[in-house]
C-alpha positions as CSV (number, residue, x, y, z in Angstrom):
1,X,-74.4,155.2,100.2
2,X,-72.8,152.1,98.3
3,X,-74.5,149.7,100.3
4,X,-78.0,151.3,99.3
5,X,-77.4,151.2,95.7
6,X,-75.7,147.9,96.2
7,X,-79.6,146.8,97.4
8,X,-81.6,148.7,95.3
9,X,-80.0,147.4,92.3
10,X,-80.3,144.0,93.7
11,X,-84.4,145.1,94.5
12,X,-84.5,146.1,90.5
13,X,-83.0,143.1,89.0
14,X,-85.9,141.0,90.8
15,X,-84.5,140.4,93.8
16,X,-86.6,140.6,97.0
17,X,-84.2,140.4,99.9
18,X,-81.5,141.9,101.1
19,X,-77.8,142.0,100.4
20,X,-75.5,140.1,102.7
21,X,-72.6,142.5,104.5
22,X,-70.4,140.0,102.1
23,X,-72.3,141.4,98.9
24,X,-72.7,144.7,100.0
25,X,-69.0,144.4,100.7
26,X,-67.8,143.0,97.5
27,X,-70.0,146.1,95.7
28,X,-68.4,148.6,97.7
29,X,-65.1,147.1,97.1
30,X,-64.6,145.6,93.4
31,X,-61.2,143.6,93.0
32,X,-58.4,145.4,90.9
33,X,-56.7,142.7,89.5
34,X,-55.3,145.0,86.7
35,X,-53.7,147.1,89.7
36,X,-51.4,144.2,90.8
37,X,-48.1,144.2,89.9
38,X,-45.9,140.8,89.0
39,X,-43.7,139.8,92.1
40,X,-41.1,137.0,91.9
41,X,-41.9,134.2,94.2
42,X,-39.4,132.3,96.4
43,X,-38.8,130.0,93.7
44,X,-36.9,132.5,91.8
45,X,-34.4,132.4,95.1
46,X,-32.9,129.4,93.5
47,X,-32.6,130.5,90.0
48,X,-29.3,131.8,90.3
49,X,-27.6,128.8,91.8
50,X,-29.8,126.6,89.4
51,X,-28.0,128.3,86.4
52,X,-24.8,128.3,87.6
53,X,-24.9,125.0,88.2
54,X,-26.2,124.1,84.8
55,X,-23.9,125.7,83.9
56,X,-20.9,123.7,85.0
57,X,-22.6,120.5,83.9
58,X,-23.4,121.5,80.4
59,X,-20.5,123.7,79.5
60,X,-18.0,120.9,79.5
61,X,-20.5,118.4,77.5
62,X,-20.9,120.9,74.9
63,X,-17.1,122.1,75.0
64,X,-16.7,118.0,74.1
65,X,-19.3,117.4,71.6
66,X,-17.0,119.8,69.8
67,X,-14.2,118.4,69.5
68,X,-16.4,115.4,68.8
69,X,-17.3,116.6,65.7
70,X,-14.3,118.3,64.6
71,X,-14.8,121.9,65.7
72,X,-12.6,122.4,67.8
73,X,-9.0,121.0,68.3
74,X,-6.0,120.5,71.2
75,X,-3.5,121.1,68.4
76,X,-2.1,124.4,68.2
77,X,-2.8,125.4,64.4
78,X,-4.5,122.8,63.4
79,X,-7.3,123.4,60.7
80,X,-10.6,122.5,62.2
81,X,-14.0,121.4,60.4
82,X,-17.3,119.7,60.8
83,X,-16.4,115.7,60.9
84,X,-18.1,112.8,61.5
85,X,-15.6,109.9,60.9
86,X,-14.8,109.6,64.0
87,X,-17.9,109.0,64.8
88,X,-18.6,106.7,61.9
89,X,-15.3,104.5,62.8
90,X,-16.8,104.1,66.4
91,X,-20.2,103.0,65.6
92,X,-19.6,101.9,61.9
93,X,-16.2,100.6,62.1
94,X,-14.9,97.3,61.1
95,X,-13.7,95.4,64.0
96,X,-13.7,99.0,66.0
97,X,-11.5,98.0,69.1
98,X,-13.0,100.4,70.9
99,X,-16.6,99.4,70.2
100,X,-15.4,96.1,71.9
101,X,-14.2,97.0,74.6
102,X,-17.6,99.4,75.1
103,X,-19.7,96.5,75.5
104,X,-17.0,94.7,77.3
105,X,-17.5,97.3,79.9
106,X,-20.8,97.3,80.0
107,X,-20.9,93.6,80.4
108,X,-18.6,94.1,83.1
109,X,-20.7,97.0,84.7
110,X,-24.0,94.5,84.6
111,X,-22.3,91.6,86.2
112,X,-20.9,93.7,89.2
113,X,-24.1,95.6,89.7
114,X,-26.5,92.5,89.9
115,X,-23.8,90.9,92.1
116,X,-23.1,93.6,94.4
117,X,-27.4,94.3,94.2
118,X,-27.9,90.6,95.5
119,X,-25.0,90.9,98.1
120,X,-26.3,94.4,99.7
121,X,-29.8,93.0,100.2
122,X,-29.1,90.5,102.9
123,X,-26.8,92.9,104.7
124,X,-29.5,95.4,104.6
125,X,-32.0,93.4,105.6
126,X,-30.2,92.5,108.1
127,X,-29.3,95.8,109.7
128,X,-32.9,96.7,109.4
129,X,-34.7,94.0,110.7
130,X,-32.2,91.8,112.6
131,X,-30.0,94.2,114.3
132,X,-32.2,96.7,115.4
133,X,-30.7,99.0,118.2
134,X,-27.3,98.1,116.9
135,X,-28.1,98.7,113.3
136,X,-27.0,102.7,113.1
137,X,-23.4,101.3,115.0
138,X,-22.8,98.5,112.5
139,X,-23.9,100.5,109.1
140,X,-20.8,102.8,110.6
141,X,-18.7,100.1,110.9
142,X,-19.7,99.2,107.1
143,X,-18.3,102.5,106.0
144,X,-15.4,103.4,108.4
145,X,-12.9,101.7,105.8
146,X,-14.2,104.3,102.7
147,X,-13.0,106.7,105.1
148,X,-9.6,106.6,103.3
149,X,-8.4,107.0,100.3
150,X,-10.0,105.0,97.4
151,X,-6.7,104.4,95.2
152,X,-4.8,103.4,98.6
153,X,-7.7,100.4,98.9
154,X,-7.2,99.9,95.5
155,X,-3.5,99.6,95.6
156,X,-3.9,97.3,98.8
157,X,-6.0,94.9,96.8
158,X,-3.3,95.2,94.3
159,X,-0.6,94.2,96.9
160,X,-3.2,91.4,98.1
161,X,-3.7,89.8,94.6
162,X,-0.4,89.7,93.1
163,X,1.7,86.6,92.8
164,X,3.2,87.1,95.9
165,X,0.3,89.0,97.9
166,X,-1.5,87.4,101.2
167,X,-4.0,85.2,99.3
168,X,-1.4,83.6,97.1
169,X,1.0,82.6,100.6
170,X,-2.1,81.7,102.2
171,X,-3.4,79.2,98.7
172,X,0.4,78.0,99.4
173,X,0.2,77.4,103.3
174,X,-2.8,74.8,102.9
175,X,-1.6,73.4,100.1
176,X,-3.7,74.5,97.1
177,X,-1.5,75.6,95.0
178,X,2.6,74.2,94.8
179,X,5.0,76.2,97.1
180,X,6.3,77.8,94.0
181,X,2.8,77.8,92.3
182,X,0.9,80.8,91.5
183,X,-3.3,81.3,90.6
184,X,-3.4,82.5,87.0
185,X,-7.0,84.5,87.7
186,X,-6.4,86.1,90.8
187,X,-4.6,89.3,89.5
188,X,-4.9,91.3,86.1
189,X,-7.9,89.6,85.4
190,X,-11.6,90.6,85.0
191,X,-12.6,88.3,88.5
192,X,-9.5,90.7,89.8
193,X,-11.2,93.9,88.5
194,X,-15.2,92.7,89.6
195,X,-13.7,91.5,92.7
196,X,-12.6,94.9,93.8
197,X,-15.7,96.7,92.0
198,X,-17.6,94.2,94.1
199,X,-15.9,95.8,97.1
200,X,-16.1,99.3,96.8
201,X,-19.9,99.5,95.7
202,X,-21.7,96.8,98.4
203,X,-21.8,99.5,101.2
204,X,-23.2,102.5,98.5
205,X,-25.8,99.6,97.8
206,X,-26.9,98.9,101.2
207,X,-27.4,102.4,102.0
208,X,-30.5,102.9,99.5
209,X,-31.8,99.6,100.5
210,X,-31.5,100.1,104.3
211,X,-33.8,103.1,103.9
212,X,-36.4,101.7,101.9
213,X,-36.6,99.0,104.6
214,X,-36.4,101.5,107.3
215,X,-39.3,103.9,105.9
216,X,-41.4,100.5,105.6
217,X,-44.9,100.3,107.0
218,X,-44.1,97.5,109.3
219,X,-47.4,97.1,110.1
220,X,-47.8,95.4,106.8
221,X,-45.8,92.6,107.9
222,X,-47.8,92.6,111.2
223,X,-51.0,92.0,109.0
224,X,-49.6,89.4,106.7
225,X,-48.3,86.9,109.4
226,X,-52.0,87.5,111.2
227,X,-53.8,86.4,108.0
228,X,-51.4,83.4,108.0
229,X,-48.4,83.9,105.6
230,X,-45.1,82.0,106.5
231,X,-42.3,84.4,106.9
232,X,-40.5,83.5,103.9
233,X,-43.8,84.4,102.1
234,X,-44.3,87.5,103.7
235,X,-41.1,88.3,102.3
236,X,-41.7,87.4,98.7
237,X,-45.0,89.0,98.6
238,X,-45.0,92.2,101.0
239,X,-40.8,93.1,102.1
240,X,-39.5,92.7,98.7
241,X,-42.2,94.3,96.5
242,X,-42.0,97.3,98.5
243,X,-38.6,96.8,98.9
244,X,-37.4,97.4,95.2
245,X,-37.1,101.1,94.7
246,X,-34.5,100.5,96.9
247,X,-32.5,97.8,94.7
248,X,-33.4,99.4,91.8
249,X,-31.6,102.2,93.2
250,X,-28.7,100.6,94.4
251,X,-28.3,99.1,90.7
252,X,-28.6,102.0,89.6
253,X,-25.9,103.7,91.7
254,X,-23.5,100.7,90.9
255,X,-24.1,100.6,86.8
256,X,-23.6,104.1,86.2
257,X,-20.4,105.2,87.8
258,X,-18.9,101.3,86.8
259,X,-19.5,102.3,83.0
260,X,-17.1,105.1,83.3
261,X,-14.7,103.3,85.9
262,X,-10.6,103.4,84.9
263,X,-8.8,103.4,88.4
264,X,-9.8,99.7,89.6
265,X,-8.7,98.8,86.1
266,X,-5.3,100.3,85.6
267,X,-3.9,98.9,88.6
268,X,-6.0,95.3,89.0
269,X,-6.9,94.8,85.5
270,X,-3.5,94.4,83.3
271,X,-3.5,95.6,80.0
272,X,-6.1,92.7,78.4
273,X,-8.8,93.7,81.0
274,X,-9.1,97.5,80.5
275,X,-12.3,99.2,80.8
276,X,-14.0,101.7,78.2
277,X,-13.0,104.5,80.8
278,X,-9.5,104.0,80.8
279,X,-9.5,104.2,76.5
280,X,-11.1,107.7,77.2
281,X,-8.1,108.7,79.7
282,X,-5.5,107.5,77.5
283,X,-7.3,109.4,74.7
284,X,-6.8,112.6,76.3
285,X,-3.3,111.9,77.6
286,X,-1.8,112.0,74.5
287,X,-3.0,114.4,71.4
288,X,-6.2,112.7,69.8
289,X,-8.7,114.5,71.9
290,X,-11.3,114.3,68.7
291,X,-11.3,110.3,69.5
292,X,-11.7,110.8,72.7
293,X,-14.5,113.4,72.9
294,X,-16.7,110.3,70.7
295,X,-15.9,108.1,73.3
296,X,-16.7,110.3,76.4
297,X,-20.1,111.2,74.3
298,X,-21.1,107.9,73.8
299,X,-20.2,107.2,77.4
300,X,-22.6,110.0,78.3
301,X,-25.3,108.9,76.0
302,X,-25.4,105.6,77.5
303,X,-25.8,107.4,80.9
304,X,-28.4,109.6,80.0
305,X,-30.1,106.4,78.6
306,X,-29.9,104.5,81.5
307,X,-31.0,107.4,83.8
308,X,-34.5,107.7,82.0
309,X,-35.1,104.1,82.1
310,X,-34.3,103.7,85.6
311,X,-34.9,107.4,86.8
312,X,-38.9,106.4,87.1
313,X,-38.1,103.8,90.0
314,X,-35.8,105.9,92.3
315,X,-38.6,107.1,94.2
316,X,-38.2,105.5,97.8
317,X,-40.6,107.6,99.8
318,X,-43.3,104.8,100.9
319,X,-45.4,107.1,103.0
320,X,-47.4,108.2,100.3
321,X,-48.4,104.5,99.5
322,X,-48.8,103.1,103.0
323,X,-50.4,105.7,104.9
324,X,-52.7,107.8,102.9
325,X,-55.8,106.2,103.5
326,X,-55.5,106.1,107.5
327,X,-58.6,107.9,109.1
């Protein structure tokens, strides 16, 4: 019976054929969207673990930007208030110490990462393209040594370095330096602290790069040496362009955890070549947590900073670029 009123209304509105079994369907069976009731999708499933960890990250940030500002205080008894002079001295402050050693830190932090960038590239390249079978065996031969403890390679560097360390007898053995002689730069010095930075971030810097390379559409390379480019152009003009979400990467991974750096310091650096993180530590060894908390925020400012400039290259998935228009 809803089928033949289905077609005779169809007949009286004009209509001069008859209904398809999808029409006459869709008249015997109207949608009840206002029947349907909200169901959480499987994105909800990760909700819970999303705010937890969110959580645990900005609880402590906030907890700091407290006592950054005054409200809140180590001190047993002491009378807290809004502040900002702490602030002000940091930023504002006449011959601020702490301002200077900031940028000495970040100046630090740049030269390591564009040294240890331009160091991992080769050795990537190399693994990728060179060593082929091999490659997976030798990349875990790169990391077996961060298999241990990072303050007992830090400490053997330390041993290394000092006056009376390996490279010192060895400068004395071929007569570089006078038996009793020592080299002025090789220990609590900023080559002594970049020199062991240098070390501990080139295999973190190949990894990103080795995986760019290793996702690359090699057929690319295939087609440029056809059309006649030289191999050292192919690399300029096709491996490296498609090649640089992976430095940037690796850059990335170097600058930001250097900024905040204070082990490789304390025990290479001596007291004149400190890095911002180690005034942060001190800071909250001893009472003046207020000081402290500016520093750590404006270490974390500078982060997030760095993070949205850079955040927009970290994409290394080339598939989407090199494959989507394949028949």
């Amino acid at each position: 019976m809803d089928a033949e009123l289905g077609i005779h209304r169809h007949c009286l509105a004009g209509g001069c054929g008859l209904l398809t079994s999808q029409e006459a369907t869709l008249e015997r069976s109207p949608t009840k969207t206002s029947d349907r009731r909200w169901r959480p999708g499987r994105g909800y499933l990760v909700l819970p673990p999303l705010l937890f960890v969110a959580l645990l990250i900005f609880a402590p940030i906030i907890y700091i930007a407290l006592f950054s500002v005054g409200l809140r205080s180590n001190v047993p008894g002491a009378q807290v208030a809004f502040s900002l002079d702490n602030w002000d001295s940091f930023l504002f402050g006449e011959n601020n110490p702490f301002r200077a050693r900031f940028f000495y830190s970040m100046r630090v932090a740049l030269l390591v990462s564009i040294v240890t960038t331009a160091a991992a590239y080769p050795l990537a390249y190399f693994l990728s393209f060179v060593a082929r079978e091999r490659r997976y065996t030798l990349l875990l031969l790169l990391l077996a040594p961060f298999f241990t403890s990072y303050l007992l390679r830090v400490l053997a560097w330390q041993i290394m370095l000092n006056d009376e360390g390996v490279v010192t007898w060895g400068a004395r053995a071929i007569g570089l330096i006078p038996d009793d002689g020592n080299i002025s730069w090789l220990i609590y010095s900023t080559f002594s602290v970049s020199l062991v930075l240098f070390y501990t971030w080139v295999p973190f810097v190949t990894l990103p790069i080795f995986a760019v390379l290793e996702n690359m559409d090699h057929r690319l390379l295939e087609a440029a040496q056809d059309l006649g480019a030289s191999r050292w152009t192919t690399f300029w003009r096709v491996t490296f362009p498609l090649s640089l979400p992976g430095v940037i990467a690796g850059f990335v991974f170097v600058l930001i955890p250097t900024t905040g750096e204070f082990i490789t310091p304390l025990f290479v650096g001596g007291s004149d070549n400190q890095l911002f993180g180690n005034s942060i530590q001190a800071f909250f060894g001893t009472t003046n947590w207020n000081l402290g908390s500016v520093l750590a925020m404006a270490l974390i400012i500078t982060v997030v900073i760095l993070m949205l400039v850079f955040g927009r290259f970290l994409n290394t998935d080339l598939r989407a670029t090199t494959g989507g228009d394949e028949a």
